[in-house]
C-alpha positions in Angstrom: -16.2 5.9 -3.8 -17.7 6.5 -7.1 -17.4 4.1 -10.5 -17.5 7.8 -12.3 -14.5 9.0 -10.7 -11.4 8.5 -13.0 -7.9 9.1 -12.2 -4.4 9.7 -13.8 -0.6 9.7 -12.5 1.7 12.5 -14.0 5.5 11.7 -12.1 7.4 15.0 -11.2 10.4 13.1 -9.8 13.0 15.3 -7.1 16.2 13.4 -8.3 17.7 12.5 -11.9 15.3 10.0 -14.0 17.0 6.5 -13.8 15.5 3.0 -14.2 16.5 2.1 -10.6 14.6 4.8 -9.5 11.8 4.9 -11.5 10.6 1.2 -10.6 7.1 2.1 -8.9 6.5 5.2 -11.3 7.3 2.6 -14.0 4.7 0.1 -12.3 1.8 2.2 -12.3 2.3 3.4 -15.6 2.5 -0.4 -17.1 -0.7 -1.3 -14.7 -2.7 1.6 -16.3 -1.5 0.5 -19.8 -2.6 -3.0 -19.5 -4.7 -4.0 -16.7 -8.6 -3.7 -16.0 -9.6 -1.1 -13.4 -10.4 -3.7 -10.6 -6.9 -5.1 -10.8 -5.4 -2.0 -10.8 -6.4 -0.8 -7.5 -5.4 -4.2 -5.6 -1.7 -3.4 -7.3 -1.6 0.0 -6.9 -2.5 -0.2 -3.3 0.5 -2.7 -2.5 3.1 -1.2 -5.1 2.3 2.2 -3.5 3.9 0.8 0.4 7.0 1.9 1.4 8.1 -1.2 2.2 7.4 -2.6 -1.4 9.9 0.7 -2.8 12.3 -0.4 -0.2 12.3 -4.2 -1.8 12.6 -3.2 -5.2 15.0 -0.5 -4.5 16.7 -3.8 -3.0 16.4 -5.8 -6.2 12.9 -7.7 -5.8 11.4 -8.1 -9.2 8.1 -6.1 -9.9 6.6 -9.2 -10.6 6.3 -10.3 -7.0 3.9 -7.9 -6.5 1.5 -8.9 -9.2 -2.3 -9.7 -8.0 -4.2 -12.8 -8.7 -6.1 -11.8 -11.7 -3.7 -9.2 -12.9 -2.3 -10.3 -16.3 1.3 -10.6 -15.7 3.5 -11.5 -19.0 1.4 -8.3 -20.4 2.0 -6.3 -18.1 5.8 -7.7 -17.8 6.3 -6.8 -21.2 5.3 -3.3 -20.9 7.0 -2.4 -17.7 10.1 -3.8 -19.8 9.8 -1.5 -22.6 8.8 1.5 -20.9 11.2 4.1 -21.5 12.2 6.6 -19.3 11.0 9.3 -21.8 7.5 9.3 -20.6 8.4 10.2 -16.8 10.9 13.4 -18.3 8.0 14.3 -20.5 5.8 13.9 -17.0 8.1 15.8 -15.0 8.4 18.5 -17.8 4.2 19.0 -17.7 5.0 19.4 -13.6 6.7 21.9 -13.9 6.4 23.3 -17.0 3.1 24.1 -17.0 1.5 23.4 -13.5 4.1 25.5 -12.1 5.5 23.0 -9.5 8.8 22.4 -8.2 10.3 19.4 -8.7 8.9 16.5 -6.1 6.3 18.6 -5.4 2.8 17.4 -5.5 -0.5 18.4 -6.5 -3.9 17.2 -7.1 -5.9 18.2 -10.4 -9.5 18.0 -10.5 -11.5 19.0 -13.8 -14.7 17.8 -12.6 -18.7 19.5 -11.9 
């Protein structure tokens, strides 16, 4: 509700790291890298359905999700080229530090 409010995804996935099921946490990351904040909250609103895990789980490409106005060969690339290191390093913050079990989730709030 507030253009001062800023927020960040750390993943601490339950099951092994894999690219098939890593799609969505893979999605997000690339939308944060390359998109402007209004596009990002269109995509991350339909990326983050059930039914849109269920169709990728299922083999649908990211890119049918993409939002008019999103740019989509950048963000194409990215999500391409992310490696899976970035979600083990995520997952080893989670628990690591923060304490949490794996799949468990938390929010963080370092605000006034």
């Amino acid at each position: 509700t507030s253009s001062h409010t800023r927020v960040g995804i750390l993943n601490n996935p339950s099951s092994k790291i894999k690219e098939d099921n890593t799609a969505v946490a893979r999605g997000i990351l690339a939308a944060f890298l390359t998109q402007n904040n209004s596009n990002i909250k269109s995509f991350l609103s339909k990326l983050t359905k059930e039914e849109t895990a269920k169709s990728l789980a299922a083999g649908t490409k990211i890119t049918k999700f993409l939002t008019p106005g999103m740019d989509g060969d950048t963000f194409e690339k990215k999500y391409n080229t992310l490696g899976l290191d970035i979600i083990k390093t995520h997952q080893m913050f989670c628990q690591e530090v923060l304490k949490l079990l794996p799949g468990q989730t938390a929010v963080v709030s370092n605000g006034r």
